[in-house]
PDB file of N, CA, C and O in Angstrom:
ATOM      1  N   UNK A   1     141.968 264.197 -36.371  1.00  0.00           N
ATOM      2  CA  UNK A   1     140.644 263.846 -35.861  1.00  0.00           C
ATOM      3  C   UNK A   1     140.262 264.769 -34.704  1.00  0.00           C
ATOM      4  O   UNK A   1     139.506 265.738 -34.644  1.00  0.00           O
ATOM      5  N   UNK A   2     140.755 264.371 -34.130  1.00  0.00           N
ATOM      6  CA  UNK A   2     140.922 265.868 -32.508  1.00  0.00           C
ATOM      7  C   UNK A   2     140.662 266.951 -33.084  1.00  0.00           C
ATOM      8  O   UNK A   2     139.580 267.416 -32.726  1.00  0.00           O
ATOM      9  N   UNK A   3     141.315 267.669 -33.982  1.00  0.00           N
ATOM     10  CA  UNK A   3     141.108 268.760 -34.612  1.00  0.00           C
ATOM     11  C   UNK A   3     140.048 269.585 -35.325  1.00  0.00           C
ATOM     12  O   UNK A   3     139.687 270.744 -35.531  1.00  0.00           O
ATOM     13  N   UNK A   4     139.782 268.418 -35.560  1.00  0.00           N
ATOM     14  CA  UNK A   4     138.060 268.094 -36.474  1.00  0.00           C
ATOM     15  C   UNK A   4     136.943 268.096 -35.639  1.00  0.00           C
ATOM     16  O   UNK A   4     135.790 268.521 -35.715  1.00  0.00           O
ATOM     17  N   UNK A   5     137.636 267.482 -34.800  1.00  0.00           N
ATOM     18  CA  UNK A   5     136.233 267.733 -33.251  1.00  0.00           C
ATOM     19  C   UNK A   5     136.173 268.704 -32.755  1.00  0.00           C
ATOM     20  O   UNK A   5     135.130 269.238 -32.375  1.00  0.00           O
ATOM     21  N   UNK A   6     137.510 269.230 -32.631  1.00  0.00           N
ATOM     22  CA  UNK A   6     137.577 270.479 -31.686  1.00  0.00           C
ATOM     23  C   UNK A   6     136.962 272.087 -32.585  1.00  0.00           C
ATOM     24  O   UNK A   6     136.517 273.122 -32.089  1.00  0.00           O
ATOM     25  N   UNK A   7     137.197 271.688 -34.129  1.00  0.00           N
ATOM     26  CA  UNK A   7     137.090 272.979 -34.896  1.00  0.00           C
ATOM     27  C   UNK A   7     134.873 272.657 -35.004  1.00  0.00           C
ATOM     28  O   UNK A   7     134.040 273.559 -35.087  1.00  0.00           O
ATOM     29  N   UNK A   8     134.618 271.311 -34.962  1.00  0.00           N
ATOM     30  CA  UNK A   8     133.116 271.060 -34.923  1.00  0.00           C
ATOM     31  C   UNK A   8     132.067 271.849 -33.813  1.00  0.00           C
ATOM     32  O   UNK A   8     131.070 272.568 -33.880  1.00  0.00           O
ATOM     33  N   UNK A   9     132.849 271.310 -32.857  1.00  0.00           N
ATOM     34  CA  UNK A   9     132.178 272.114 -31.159  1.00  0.00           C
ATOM     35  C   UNK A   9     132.551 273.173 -31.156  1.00  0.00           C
ATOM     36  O   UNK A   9     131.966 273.862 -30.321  1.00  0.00           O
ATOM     37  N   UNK A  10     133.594 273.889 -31.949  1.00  0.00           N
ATOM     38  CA  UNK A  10     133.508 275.132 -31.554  1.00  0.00           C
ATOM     39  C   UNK A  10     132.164 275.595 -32.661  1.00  0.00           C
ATOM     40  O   UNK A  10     131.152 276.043 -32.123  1.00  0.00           O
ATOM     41  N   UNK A  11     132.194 275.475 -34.131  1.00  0.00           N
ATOM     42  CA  UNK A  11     131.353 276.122 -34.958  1.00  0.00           C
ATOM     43  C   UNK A  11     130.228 275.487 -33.784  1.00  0.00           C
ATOM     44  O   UNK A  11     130.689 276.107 -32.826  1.00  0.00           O
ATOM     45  N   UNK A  12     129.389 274.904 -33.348  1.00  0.00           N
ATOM     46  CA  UNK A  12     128.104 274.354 -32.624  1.00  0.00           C
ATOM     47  C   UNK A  12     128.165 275.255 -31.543  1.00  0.00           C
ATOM     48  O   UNK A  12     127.106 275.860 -31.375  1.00  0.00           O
ATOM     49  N   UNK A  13     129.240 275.586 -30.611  1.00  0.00           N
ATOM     50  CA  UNK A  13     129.105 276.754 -29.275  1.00  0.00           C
ATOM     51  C   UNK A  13     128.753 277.859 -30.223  1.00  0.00           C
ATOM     52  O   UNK A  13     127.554 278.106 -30.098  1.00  0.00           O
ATOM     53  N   UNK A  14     129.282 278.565 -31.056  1.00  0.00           N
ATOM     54  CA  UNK A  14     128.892 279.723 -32.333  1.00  0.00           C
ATOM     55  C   UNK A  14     127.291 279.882 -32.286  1.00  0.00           C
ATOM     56  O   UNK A  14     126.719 280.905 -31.910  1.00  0.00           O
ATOM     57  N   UNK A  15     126.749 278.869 -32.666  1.00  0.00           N
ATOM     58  CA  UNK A  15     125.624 278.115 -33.339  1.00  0.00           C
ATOM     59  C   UNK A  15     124.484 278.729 -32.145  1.00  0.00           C
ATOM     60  O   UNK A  15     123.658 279.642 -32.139  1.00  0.00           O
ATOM     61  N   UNK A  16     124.992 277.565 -31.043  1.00  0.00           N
ATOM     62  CA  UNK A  16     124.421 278.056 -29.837  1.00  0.00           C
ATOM     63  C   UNK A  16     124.398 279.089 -29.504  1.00  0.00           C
ATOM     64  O   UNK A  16     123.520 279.343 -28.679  1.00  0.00           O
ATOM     65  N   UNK A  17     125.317 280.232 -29.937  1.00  0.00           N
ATOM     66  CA  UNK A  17     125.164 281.696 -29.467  1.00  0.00           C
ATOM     67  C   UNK A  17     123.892 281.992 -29.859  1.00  0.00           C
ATOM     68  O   UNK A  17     122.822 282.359 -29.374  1.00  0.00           O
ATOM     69  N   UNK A  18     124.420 281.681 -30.990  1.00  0.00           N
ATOM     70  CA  UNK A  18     123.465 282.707 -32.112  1.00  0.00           C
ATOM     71  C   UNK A  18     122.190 282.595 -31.782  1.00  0.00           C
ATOM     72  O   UNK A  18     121.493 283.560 -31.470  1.00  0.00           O
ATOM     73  N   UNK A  19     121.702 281.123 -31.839  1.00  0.00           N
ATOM     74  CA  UNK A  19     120.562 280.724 -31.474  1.00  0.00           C
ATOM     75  C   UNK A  19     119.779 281.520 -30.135  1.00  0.00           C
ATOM     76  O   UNK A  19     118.667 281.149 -29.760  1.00  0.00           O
TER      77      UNK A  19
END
């Protein structure tokens, strides 16, 4: 679960770059 969160917020900080 942790893992899943942690691999989520990272693709979304990505996201936020991009954006």
């Amino acid at each position: 679960m942790l893992n899943t969160k942690g691999k989520l917020y990272e693709n979304y900080l990505k996201t936020a770059c991009f954006l």
